[in-house]
C-alpha positions in Angstrom: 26.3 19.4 -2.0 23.6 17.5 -0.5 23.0 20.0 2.2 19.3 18.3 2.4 20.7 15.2 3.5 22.8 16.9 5.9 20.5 15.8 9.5 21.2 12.3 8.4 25.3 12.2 7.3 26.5 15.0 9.1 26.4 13.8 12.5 28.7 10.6 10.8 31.2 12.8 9.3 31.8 15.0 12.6 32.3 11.8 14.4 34.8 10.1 12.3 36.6 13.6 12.0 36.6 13.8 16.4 37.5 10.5 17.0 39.4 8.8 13.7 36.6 5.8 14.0 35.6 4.4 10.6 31.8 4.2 10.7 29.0 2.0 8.3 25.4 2.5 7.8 23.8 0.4 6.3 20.3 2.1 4.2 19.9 4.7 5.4 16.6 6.5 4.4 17.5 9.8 2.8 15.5 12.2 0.3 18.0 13.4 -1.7 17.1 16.8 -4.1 17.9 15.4 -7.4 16.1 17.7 -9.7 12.9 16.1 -9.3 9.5 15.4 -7.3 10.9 14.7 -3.7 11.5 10.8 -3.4 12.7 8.3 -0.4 16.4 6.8 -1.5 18.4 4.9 0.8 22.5 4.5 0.6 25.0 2.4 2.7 27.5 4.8 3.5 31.4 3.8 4.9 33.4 6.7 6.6 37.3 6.1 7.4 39.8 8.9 8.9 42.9 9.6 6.8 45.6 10.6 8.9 48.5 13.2 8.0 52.1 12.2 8.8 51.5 13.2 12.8 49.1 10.4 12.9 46.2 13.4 13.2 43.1 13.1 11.5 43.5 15.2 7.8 40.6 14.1 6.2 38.2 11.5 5.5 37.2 8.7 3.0 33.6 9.0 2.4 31.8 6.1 0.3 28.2 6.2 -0.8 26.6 3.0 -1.7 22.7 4.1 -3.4 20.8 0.7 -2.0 17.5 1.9 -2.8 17.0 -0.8 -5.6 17.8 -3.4 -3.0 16.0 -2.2 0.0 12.8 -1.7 -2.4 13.1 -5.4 -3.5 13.2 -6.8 -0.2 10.4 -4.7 0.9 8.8 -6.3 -1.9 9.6 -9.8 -1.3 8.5 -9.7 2.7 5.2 -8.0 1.3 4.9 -11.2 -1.2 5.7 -13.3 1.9 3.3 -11.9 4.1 0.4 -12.8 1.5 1.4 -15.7 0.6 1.3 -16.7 4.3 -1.5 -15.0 4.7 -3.7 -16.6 1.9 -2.2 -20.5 3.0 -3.9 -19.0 6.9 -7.1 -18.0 4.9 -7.3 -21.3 3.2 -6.2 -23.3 6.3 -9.2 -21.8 8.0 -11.9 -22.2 5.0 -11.0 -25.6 4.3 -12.6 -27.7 6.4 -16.0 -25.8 6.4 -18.9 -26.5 4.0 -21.6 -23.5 5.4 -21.7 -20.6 3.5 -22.7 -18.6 6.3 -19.4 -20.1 8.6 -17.4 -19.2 5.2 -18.1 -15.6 5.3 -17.4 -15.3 9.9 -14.6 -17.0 9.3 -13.5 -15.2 6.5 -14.1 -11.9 8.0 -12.2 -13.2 11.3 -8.8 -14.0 9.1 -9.1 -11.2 7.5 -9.6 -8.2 10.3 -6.7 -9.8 12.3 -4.5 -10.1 9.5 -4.7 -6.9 8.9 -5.2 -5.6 12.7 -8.7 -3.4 11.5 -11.8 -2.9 14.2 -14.0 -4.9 12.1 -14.3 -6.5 8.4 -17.6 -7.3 7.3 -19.3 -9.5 4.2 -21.7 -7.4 2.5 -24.2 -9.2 0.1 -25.6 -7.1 -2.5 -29.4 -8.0 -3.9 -29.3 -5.8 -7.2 -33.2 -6.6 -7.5 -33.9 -5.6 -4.2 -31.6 -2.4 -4.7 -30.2 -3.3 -1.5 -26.8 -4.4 0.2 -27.0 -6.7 3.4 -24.6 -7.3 5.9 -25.0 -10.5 7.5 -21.6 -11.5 9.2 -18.7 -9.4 10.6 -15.6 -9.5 12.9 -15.3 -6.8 15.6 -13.1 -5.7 18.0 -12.6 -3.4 20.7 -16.3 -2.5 21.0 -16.4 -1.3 17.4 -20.1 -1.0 16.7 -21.5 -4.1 14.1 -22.6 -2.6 10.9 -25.4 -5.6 10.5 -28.0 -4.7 9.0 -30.1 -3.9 5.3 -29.1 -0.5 3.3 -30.1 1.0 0.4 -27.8 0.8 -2.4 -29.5 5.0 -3.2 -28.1 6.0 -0.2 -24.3 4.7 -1.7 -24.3 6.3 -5.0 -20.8 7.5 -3.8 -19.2 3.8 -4.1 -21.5 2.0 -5.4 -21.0 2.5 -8.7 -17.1 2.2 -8.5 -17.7 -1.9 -6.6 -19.6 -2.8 -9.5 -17.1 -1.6 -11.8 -14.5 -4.0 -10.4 -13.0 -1.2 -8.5 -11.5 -1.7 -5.3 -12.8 1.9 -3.2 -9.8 3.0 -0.5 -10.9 6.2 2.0 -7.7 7.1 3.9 -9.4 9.5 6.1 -13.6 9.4 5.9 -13.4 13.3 7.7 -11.4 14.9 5.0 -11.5 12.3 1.9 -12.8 14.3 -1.1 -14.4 10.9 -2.4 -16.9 11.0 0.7 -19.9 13.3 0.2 -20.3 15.8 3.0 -23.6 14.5 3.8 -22.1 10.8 4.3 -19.9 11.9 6.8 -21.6 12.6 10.1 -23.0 9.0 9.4 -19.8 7.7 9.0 -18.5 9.4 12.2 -21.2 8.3 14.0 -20.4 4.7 13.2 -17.0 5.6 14.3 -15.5 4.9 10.5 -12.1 6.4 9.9 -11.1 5.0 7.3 -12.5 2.0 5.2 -11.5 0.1 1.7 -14.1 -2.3 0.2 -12.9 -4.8 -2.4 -15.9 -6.1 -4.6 -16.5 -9.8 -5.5 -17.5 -9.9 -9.2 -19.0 -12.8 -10.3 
């Protein structure tokens, strides 16, 4: 059984079986077949040699600890960490400003480094004016500022998903079956990969 999983514990059986060494891993990442959609587990497994009456390896004691729970729930709790720190460096930064304009650079800086992107950006939308300014951004790396007025027509593609409350995620801008075909050359052109926009409702 578990011939799938094979790459990842056989290697730990054969040596325990050549060289009478107990061995311990601890989670290792496996995807077991367990009857259902393929899904990441992890285990802590402990391998000891049993030896025969000639002191020659016989056998083996295999135990298989499933750790997944655990290894999930301290991915969990580093992710809560890493916000947490992140919004005290966020509010740090904003604290001691009082310009709406500074806000929103400062913002934007935080942000892109905290999450290592080429550039995050403030966009202000004017409903009346049917049209979505850019003011402030962060760049890096020579990424090209997307300052500048558009018309909210020309988004009907997200548009209507921000005002919704909807935060918009595009993995991959070339192949993303969210982004219109006609929106694409655009977006490779302003060298946009990948983007996610989170809308401020007020």
């Amino acid at each position: 059984l578990w011939a799938e999983v094979w790459p990842v514990v056989g290697p730990l059986f054969e040596g325990v079986l050549a060289t009478g060494e107990p061995v311990v891993r601890d989670d290792l990442p496996m995807v077991p077949e367990r009857g259902g959609p393929p899904e990441e587990a992890f285990f802590t497994f402990c391998y000891s040699a049993l030896r025969g009456d000639d002191g020659a390896v016989a056998g083996m004691q295999a135990v298989a600890i499933e750790t997944t729970d655990k290894v999930r729930a301290m991915a969990a709790l580093r992710a809560g960490e890493a916000r947490q720190a992140f919004v005290l460096r966020l509010s740090d930064a904003l604290r001691p400003l009082t310009d709406a304009v500074t806000v929103q650079t400062v913002a934007c800086r935080v942000l892109a480094e905290h999450l290592g992107v080429d550039r995050a950006c403030y966009v202000e939308v004017d409903e009346a004016e049917r049209v979505a300014r850019v003011e402030r951004d962060h760049l890096r790396g020579g990424s090209p500022s997307p300052a500048g007025t558009f018309r909210l027509a020309d988004y009907g593609w997200v548009v209507p998903r921000l005002r919704r409350g909807e935060t918009v995620v595009v993995a991959d801008a070339a192949r993303d079956a969210d982004v219109p075909a006609a929106v694409r050359p655009a977006m490779a052109a302003a060298r946009i990969a990948a983007l996610v926009a989170v809308p401020i409702v007020k």
